[in-house]
N, C-alpha and C positions, 0 to 999 in steps of 0.2 A: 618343674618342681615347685610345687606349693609352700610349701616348708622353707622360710628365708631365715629361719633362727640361728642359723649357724656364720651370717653375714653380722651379726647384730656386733656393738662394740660388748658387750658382754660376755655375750658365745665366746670371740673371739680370745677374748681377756683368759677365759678360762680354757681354752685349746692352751694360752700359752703358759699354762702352768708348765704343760707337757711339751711344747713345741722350743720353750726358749729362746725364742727370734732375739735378734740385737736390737736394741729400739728404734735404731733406723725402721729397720726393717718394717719391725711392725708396725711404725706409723705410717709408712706409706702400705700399707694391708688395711689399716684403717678407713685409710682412705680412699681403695681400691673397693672396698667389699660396700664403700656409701654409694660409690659410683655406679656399683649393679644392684643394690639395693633399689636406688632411685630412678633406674632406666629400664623402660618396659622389654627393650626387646633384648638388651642382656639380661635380665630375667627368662625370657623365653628360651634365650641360649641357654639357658641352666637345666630348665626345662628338658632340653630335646636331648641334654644327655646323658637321660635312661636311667641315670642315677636312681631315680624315685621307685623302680620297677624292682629292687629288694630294699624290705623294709629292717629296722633295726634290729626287728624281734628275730629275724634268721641269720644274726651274725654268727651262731654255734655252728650251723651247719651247711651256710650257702657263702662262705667264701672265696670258694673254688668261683660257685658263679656268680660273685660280686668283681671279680678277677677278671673273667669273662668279659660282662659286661661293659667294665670301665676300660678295656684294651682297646678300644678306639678311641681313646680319648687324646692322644697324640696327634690320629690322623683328622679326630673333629678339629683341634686346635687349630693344625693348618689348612684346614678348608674354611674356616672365619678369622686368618689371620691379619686380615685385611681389615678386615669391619673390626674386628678391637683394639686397631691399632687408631680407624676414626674415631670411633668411640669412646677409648679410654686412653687414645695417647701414651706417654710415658710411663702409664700404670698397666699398658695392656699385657704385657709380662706378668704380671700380677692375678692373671686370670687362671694358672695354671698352678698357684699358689692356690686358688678359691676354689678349684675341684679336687684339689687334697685336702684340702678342711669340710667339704661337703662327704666327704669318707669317714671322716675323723670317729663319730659316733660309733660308728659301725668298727672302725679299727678296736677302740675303746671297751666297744661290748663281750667284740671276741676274746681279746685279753681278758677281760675278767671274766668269759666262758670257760675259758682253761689255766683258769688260775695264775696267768704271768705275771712276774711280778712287773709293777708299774715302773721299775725301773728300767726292766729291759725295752719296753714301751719308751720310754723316754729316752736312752742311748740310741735305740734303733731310729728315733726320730730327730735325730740330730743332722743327720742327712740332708733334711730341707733344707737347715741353716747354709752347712759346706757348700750346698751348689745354687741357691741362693746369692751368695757370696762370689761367687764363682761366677753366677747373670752380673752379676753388678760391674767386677772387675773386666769381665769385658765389650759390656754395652753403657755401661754409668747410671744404670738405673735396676732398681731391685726387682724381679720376676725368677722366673724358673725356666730354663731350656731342657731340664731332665725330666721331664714328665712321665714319663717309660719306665726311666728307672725307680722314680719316687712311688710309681703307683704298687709296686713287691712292698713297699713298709706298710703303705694305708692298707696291702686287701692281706696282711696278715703270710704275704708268703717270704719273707726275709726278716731276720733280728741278728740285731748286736748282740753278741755278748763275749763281750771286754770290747778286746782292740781289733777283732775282727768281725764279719758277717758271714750267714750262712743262709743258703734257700735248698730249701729239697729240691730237686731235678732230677732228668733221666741224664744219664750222661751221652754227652752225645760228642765222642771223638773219635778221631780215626785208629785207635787204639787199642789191640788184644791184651789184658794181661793175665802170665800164668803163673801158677805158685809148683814147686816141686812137694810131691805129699811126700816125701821123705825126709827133705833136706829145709824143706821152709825157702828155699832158694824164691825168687821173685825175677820174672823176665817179662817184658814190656816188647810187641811186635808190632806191628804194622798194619792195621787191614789190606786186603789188597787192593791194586787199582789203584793206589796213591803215586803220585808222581811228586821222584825227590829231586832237587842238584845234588850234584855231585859232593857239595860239602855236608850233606844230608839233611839240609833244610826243604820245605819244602815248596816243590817250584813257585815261585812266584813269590815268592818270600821278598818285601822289598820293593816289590814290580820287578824282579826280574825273574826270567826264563832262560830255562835248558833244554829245548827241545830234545836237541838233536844228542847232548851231550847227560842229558840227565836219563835217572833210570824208574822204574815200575815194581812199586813193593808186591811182593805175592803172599799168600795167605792158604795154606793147604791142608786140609784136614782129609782128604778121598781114600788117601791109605789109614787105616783104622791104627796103624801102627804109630805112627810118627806125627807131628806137626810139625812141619817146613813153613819155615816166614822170615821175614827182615828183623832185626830187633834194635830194639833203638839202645842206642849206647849209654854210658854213666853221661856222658857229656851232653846228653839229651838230644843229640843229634840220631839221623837215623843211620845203620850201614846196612850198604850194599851187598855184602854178603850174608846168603841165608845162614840159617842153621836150624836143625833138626833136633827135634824133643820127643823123647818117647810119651806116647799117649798116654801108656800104661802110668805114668810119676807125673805127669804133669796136668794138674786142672788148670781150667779157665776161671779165676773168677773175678772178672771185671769184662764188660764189652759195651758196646753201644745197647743203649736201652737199660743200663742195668740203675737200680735208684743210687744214686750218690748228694753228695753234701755240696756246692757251689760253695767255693770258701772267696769272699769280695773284701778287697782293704780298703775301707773307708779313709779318706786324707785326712790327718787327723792326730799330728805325730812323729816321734820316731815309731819305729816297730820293734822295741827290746824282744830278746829273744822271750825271757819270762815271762811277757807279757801275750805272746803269740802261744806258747804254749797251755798258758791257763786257759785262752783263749778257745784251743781244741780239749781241753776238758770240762769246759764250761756246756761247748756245743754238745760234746756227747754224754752229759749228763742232761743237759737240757731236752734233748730227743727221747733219750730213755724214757724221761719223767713224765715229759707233754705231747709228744708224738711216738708214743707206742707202736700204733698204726704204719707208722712209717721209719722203716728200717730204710740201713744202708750201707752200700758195700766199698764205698771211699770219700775222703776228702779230696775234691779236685778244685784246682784253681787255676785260670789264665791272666795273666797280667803282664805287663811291661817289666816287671820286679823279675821274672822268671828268665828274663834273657842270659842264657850262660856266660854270655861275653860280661856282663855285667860283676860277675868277680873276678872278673880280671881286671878290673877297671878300677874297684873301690879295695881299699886296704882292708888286712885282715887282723883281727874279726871284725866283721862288719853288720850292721842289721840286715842288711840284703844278702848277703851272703849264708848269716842265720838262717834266713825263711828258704834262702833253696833248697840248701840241703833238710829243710824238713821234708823237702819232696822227691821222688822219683820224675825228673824232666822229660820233655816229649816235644816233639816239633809242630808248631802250628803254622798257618799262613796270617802274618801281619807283616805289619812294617814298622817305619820306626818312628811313624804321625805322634802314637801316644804316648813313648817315651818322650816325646820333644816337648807335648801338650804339659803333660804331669811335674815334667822338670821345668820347662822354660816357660810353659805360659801360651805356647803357640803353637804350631802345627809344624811350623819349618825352622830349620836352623839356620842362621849367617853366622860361619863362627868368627866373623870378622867382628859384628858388634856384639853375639848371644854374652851374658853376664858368665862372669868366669867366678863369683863372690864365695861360690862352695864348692869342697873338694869331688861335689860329685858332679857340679856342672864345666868344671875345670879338665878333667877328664875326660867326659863326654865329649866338650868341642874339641879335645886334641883326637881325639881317635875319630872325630868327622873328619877333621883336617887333615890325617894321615888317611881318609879314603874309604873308610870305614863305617858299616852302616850297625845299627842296631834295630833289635825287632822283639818284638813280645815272646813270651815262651810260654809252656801249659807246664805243670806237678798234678802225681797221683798219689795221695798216701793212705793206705790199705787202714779202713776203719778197725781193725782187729791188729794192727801194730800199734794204734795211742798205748 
């Protein structure tokens, strides 16, 4: 990349109209972006990645393959994670921060290709700051470890708006759903082939297994009459026994591949109920308005918030218990790494010393205690019910 203007303290100054770093922050970006300014062959690292190969003038219409492009840029980082760490030391974190501001132009243009307003631009890049913040608090020096996921705001495929986010996707889970055309009834099945335990989670949920004792969703459409499948319960769990739908009253309309809405909670808050709900009419005013092109047929989200145990744990009403029931739940395979991350800060619990300082970390180590595991959950909610 020829073009070093976006390293300049200038450039930078004026990224952070939009970017709003904390001044820690940005002073050591200042001094990250001299660093490769002044060194030939991190320069040349900027160079080789491919950045430069769409230029700004196709931000209307090549974000898709600006997208593309910049998706290895996680796995270049760890193939020179070595050499930026000789190179730039305690700022080499900082490098990962310098190729989301080499986007930045390109993010900028799009927006004002499709008319966004520059606010949502600026909520949506608030992002940096949280996990930013987040390098720091667990290494003691300011960079980025989310690279993957920062690079959906720079190429224009994720925005804020209010207190949550959204990306177009295909949906991709192991989930049928069907609507009754008479009754508006709504029932959520199984693909088949999915192996559940017995408590209808699914195997392996946790690291554990059922081989012998767990069972095999089925999925049957051969008789033209009927649909035979598992459905999964209010409890979001799945059961073992089938049940049979007449074809004739019952459509499909959700399945893998079908387009939907990724709904992501940015850390950032409580989650007032009001505030999640403007939040789904924000998005589907926002799609109407600026992505015509791209229709969709649910809100879906996976998250550690979705774990059904989880209202049994926090008092009612609650904001977590608000956002479930916005959803139709459904069983995934996690574990309970990112509850522990999100709440405590780390991967693993001792609930001998984990902080007990809030009602919801105080609960959590009692139900470790009693033996008890938690785990992520997924919600579907039919974009034709907001």
């Amino acid at each position: 990349m020829d073009n070093m203007d976006f390293l300049t303290e200038s450039k930078i100054a004026e990224f952070n109209r939009l970017l709003r770093l904390p001044q820690p922050a940005l002073d050591v970006l200042y001094e990250a972006a001299a660093i490769v300014r002044e060194h030939s062959g991190l320069r040349e690292l900027l160079r080789q990645s491919g950045l430069s190969r769409i230029p700004v003038a196709d931000a209307d219409n090549d974000m898709g393959a600006l997208a593309a492009t910049v998706a290895e840029y996680p796995k270049f980082l760890e193939d020179h994670a070595a050499y930026l760490r000789t190179e730039m030391g305690d700022r080499a974190g900082m490098f990962a921060v310098i190729l989301v501001l080499g986007l930045l132009d390109r993010t900028i243009a799009y927006y004002g290709s499709k008319r966004i307003p520059e606010e949502v631009l600026i909520e949506t890049l608030k992002d940096l700051t949280i996990w930013m913040k987040h390098h720091y608090a667990h290494n003691g020096t300011w960079g980025l470890a989310e690279l993957s996921w920062l690079l959906n705001h720079a190429t224009g495929q994720l925005f804020r708006l209010g207190r949550l986010q959204f990306a177009h996707k295909a949906f991709n889970h192991a989930v049928v759903v069907l609507r009754n055309a008479n009754s508006g009834e709504v029932v959520i099945l199984s693909e088949p082939g999915v192996n559940y335990r017995r408590d209808g989670r699914v195997d392996g949920t946790n690291g554990k297994y059922e081989s012998e004792q767990g069972w095999q969703a089925r999925y049957d459409q051969s008789d033209d009459r009927f649909i035979v499948g598992n459905p999964i319960r209010s409890s979001g769990f799945a059961s073992e026994e089938t049940i049979r739908l007449s074809a004739s009253d019952w459509v499909v309309v959700l399945r893998r591949g079908d387009p939907v809405l990724e709904v992501h909670i940015p850390e950032d808050g409580p989650m007032r109920p009001e505030q999640c709900r403007e939040s789904f009419d924000n998005a589907t005013r926002f799609y109407r308005e600026q992505f015509p092109e791209k229709p969709y047929r649910a809100f879906v989200c996976t998250s550690w918030l979705l774990d059904p145990q989880l209202a049994d744990l926090v008092p009612a009403p609650a904001n977590i218990t608000s956002f479930q029931k916005t959803f139709s739940l459904f069983p995934v395979l996690s574990d309970e790494r990112e509850t522990y991350r999100r709440v405590f800060g780390t991967d693993d619990l001792d609930p001998v010393t984990a902080s007990r300082d809030t009602g919801l970390r105080r609960a959590i180590v009692e139900y470790a205690e009693a033996g008890h595991l938690l785990h992520g959950g997924a919600g579907l909610l039919l974009a034709d019910a907001i």
